[in-house]
C-alpha distance (Angstrom), angle and dihedral (degrees) to the residues before:
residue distance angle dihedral
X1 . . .
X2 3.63 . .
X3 3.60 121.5 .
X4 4.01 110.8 -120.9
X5 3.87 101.0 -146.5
X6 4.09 86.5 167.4
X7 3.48 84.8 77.1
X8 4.01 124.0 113.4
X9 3.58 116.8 162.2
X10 4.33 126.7 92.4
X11 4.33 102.1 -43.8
X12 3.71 81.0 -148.2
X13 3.99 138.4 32.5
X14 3.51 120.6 172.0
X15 3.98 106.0 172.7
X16 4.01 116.2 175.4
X17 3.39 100.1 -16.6
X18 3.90 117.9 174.0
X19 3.76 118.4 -173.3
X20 3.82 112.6 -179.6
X21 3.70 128.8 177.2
X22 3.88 122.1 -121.9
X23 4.07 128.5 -143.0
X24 3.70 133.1 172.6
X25 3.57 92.6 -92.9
X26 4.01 105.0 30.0
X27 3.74 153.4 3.6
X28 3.85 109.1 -103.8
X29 4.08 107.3 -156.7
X30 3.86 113.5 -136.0
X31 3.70 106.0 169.1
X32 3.68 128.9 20.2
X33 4.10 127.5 -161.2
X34 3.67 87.6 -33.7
X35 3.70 112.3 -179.6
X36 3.78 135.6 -178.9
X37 3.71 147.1 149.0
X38 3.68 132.1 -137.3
X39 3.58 118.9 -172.5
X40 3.99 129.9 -158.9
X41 3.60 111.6 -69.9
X42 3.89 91.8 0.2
X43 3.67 126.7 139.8
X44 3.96 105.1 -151.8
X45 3.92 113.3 -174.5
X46 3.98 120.3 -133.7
X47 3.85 110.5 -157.1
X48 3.77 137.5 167.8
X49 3.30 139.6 113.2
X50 4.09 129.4 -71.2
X51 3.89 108.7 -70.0
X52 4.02 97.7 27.9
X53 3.48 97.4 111.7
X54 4.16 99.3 -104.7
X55 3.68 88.1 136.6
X56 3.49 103.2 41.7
X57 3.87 89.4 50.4
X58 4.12 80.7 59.9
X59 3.65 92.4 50.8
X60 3.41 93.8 51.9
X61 3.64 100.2 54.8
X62 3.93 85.5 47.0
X63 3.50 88.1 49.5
X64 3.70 96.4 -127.3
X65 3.46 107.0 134.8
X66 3.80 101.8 138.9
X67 3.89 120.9 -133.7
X68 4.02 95.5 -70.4
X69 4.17 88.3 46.2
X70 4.00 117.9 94.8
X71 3.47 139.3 -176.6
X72 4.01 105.2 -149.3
X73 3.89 98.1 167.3
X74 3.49 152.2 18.3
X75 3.74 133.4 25.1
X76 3.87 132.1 -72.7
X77 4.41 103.1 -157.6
X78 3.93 116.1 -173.0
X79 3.89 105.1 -171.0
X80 4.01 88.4 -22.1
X81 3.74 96.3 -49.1
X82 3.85 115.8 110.5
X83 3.68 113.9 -124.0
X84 4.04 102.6 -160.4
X85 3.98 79.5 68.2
X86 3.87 106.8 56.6
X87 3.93 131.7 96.2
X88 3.94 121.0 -103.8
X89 3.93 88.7 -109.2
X90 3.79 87.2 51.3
X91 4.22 93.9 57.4
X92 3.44 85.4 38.5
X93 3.45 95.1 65.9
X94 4.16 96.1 34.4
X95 4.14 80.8 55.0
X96 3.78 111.8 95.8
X97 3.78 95.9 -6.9
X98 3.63 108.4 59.3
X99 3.85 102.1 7.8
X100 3.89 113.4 31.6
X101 4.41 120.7 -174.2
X102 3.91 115.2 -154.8
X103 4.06 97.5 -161.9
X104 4.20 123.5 -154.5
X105 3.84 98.6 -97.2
X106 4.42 114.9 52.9
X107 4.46 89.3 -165.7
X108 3.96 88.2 60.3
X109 4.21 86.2 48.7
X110 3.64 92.2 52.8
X111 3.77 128.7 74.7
X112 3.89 97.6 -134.6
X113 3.62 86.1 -160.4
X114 3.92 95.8 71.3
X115 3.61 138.3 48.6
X116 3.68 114.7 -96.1
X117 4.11 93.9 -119.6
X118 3.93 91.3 59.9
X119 3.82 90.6 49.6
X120 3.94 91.2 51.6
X121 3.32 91.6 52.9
X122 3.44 103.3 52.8
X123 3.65 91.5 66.2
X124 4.48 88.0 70.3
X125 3.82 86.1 29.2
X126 4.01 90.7 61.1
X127 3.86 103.1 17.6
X128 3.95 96.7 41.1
X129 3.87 110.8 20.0
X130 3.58 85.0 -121.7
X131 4.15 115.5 166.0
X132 3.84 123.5 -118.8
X133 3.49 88.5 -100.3
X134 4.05 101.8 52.0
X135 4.14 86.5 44.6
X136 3.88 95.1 51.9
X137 3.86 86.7 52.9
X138 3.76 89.0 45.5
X139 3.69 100.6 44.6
X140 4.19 85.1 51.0
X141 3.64 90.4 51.3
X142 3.66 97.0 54.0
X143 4.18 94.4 39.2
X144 4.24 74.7 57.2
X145 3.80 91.0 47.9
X146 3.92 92.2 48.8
X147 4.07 87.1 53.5
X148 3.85 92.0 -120.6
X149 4.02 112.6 157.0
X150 4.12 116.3 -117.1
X151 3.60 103.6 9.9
X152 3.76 90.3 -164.8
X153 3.23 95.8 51.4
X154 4.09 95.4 43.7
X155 4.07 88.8 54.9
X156 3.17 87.8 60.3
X157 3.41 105.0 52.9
X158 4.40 128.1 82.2
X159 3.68 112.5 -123.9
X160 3.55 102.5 -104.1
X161 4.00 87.2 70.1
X162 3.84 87.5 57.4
X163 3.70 118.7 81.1
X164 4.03 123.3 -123.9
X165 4.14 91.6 -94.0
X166 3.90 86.4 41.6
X167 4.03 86.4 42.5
X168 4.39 86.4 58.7
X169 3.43 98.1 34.9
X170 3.43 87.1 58.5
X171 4.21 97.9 46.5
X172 4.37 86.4 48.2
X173 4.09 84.0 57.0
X174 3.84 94.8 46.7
X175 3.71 80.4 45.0
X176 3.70 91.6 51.9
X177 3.68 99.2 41.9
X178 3.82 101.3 104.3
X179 4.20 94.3 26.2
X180 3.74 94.8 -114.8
X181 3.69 117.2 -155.8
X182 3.79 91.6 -127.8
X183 3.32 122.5 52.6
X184 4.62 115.0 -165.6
X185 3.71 112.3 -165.8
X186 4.03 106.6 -176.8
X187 3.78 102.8 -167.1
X188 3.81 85.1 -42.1
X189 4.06 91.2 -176.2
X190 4.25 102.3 38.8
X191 3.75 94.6 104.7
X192 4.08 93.6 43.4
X193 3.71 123.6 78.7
X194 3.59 133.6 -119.6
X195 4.01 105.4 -79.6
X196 4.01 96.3 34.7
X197 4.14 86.9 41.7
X198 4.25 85.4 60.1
X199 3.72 81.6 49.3
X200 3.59 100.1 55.1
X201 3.46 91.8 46.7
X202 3.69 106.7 50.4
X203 4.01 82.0 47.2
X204 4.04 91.1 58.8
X205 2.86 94.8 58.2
X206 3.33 119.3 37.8
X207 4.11 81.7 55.8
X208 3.57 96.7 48.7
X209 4.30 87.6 56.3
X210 3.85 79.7 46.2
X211 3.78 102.7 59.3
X212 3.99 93.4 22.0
X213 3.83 91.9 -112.1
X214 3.52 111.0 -179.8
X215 4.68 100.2 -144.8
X216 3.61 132.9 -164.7
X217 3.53 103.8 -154.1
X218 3.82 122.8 -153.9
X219 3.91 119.2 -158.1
X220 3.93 149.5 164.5
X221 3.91 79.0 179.2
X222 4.17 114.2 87.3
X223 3.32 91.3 179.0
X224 4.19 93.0 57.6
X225 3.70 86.1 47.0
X226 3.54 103.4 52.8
X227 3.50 96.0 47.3
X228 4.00 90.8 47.7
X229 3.87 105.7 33.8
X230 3.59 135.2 76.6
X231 3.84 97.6 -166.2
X232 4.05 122.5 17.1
X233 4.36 124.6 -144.8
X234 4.02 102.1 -149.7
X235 4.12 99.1 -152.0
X236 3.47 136.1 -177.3
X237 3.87 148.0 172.1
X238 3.77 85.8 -4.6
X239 3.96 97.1 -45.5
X240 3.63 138.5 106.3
X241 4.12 96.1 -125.9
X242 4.41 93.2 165.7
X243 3.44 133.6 25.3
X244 3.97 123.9 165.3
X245 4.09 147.1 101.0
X246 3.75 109.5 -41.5
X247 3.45 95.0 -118.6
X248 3.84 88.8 54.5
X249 3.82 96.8 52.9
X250 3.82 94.4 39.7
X251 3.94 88.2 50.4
X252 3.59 113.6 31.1
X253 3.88 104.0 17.0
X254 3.58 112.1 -174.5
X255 3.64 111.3 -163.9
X256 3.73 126.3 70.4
X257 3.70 101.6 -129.6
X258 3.81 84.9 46.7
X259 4.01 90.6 51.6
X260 4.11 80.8 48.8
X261 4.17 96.8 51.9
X262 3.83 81.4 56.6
X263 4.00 105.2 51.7
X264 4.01 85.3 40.9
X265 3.81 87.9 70.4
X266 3.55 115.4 92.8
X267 3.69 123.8 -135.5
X268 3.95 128.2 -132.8
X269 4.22 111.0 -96.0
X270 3.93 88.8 -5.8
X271 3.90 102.4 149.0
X272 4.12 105.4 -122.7
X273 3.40 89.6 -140.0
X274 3.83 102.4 54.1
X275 3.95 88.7 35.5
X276 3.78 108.2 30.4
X277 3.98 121.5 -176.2
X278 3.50 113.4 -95.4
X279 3.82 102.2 -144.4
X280 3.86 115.6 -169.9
X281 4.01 103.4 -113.1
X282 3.68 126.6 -130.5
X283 4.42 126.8 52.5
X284 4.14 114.3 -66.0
X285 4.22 95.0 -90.0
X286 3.98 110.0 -133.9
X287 3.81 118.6 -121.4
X288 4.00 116.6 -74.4
């Protein structure tokens, strides 16, 4: 599938979309009227707490759902053409070239059977038709662009000889590899601590600006998103409950549960006595 680079409207559209999850004895409802808008070269935040639905929302524009998974509403658009509605081959060939997904954990992203330079050039091998010889260069040039040390000797290597940060670094370029339009970042940085988690960060995206990649950022992590994101999607049991500029949200949020995700964060030497944690009472509701 050719990429269309003469297009200019929203790279993604997701209007009422309702994913729900089906078991022998009931449906389970995931997402519900979920809408959103990401715009070319955008990065759009995705927070909430665990359970909301942040990662399903990904999985549905990947169209990943697995076999109990189900899209029962709404509309999925990638560059104005609805997703829900395309062949197998078709998403096959959007996957990894013109929509890419970085998920939470690098070691379940990497076959542990191979060396890391034959499964970065796969990507141009499969995506591009690109020879052995035109990958190799490739996969060097984005092990360069992902600051890792000795590119040679890092293609070379199996993933268990990488560290965690060398691990993700690794996934982002694989991710990278054919400059997809959409860039999915599931809580790219949970498994990584602190210092390499700054890192990873910084590196996304100073590379998305560089290749024009449009991301949809997913986050328990306000702090990640407001340094990343240009616009921020407050959501919650399923629903989208805040959507606007960053600096909007962060400084004149709206909603209530969104004025509750901010007082639950707690601050650096704040005594919990003289600033307890306001927690948001009641059990997480599912979607209805």
């Amino acid at each position: 599938m050719a990429k269309d680079d003469t297009y200019d409207g929203p790279i993604l559209e997701i209007e009422n979309l309702s994913i729900s999850f089906m078991t022998r004895l009931f449906e389970i409802p995931a997402v519900m009227d979920f809408s959103t808008t990401v715009m070319p070269g955008e990065a759009m935040g995705l927070v909430g707490e665990s359970g909301c639905g942040k990662s399903t929302v990904a999985l549905g524009v990947m169209m990943d759902l697995g076999k109990n998974g189900k899209i029962v509403g709404g509309s999925i658009k990638f560059k104005g053409r609805d997703l829900t509605t395309m062949s197998e081959e078709e998403l096959r060939r959007l996957r990894g070239s013109e929509i890419a997904m970085i998920y939470q954990e690098p070691m379940a992203s990497l076959n542990p059977a191979m060396r890391v330079g034959k499964q970065l050039m796969e990507v141009p091998m499969i995506h591009e038709g690109a020879s052995k010889d035109e990958a190799y260069k490739l996969a060097l040039e984005v092990v360069e662009d992902v600051k890792l040390p000795d590119p040679a000797r890092i293609l070379e290597s199996y993933p268990h000889q990488l560290s965690g940060g060398q691990q993700q670094r690794i996934v982002i370029a694989m991710a990278l590899m054919s400059k997809p339009s959409l860039l999915i970042l599931d809580e790219p940085t949970t498994a990584l601590d602190v210092t390499v988690e700054a890192g990873i960060v910084d590196l996304v995206k100073g590379l998305g600006e560089k290749y024009g990649t449009s991301m949809l950022f997913i986050s328990h992590n306000l702090g990640l998103v407001l340094d990343t994101c240009d616009r921020l999607c407050v959501m919650y049991s399923g629903e989208a409950v805040e959507t606007g500029r960053i600096e909007d949200v962060f400084e004149r949020m709206q909603h209530p549960y969104t004025q509750g995700l901010f007082r639950s964060i707690p601050l650096p030497g704040a005594d919990k006595n003289a600033r307890p944690l306001v927690a948001i009472p009641g059990n997480f509701p599912l979607p209805h």
